[in-house]
N, C-alpha and C positions, 0 to 999 in steps of 0.2 A: 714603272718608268725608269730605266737606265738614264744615268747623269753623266754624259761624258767627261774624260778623263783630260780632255785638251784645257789650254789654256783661251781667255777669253779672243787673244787676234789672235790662235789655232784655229778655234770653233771660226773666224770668217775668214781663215784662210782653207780651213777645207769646203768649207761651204761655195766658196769661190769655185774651187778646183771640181766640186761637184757641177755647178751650171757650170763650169765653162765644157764638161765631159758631155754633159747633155746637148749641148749646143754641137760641140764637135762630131758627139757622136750620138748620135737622134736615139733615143730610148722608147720606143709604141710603151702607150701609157705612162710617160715622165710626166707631169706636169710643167716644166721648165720646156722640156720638146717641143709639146702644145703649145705653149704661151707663144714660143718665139718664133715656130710657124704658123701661126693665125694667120690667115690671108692679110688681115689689117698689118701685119709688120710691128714693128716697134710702136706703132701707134699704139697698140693693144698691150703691150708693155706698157708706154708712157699712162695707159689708164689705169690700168692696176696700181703705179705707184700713185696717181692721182688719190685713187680709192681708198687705197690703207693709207694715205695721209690726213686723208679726210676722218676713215673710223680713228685715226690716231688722237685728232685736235678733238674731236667730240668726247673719246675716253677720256682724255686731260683735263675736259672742261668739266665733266662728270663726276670729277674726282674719286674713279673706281683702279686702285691700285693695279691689280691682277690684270683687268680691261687693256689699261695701257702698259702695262709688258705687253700682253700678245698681242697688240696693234702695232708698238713699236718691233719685235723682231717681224710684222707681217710687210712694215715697210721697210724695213733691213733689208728682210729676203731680196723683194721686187726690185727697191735700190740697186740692188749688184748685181741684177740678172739686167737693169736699166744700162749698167757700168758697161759689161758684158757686151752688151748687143751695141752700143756705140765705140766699142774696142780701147777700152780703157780698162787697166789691168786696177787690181785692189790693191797692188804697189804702187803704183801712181799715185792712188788718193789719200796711203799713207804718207806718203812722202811729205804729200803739201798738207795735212796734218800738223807733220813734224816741220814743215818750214815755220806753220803759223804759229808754234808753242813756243820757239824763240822770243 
């Protein structure tokens, strides 16, 4: 397994720049493609991050370390493809981050 070389808002700002490519420009076999043309819409988005929120609170509760990493980057992911599809850039929600750290 390759450890990218980015820094950690690298890693989601490319990650960003990846769904927003998928979304702009339709990939056969993306999963991001998929997701966001399901006939359901954004719905079928909002379920996803529903779902990894939910495997997320269950790993947490479970106190399985490893579990909730990969539940939390699995509602990262769906997060920003969430952001994404309601046209809210990952600059925006650093921003107001950065308002609320004042």
């Amino acid at each position: 397994m390759q450890v990218s070389k980015l820094s950690d808002t690298e890693v989601l700002d490319e990650l960003f720049r990846v769904i927003d490519d998928r979304i702009v420009n339709p990939k056969p076999g993306s999963y991001v493609t998929g997701l966001v043309n399901d006939p359901k819409g954004v719905d079928k988005v909002l379920e996803k991050v529903g779902e990894e929120a939910t495997e997320f609170i269950i790993a947490v509760k479970n106190g399985v370390p490893a579990r909730t990493i990969e539940e939390a980057a699995d509602l990262q992911f769906h997060l920003l493809i969430a952001l994404r599809v309601s046209g809210i850039d990952l600059s925006d929600l650093m921003k107001e981050l950065c308002r609320r750290r004042r």
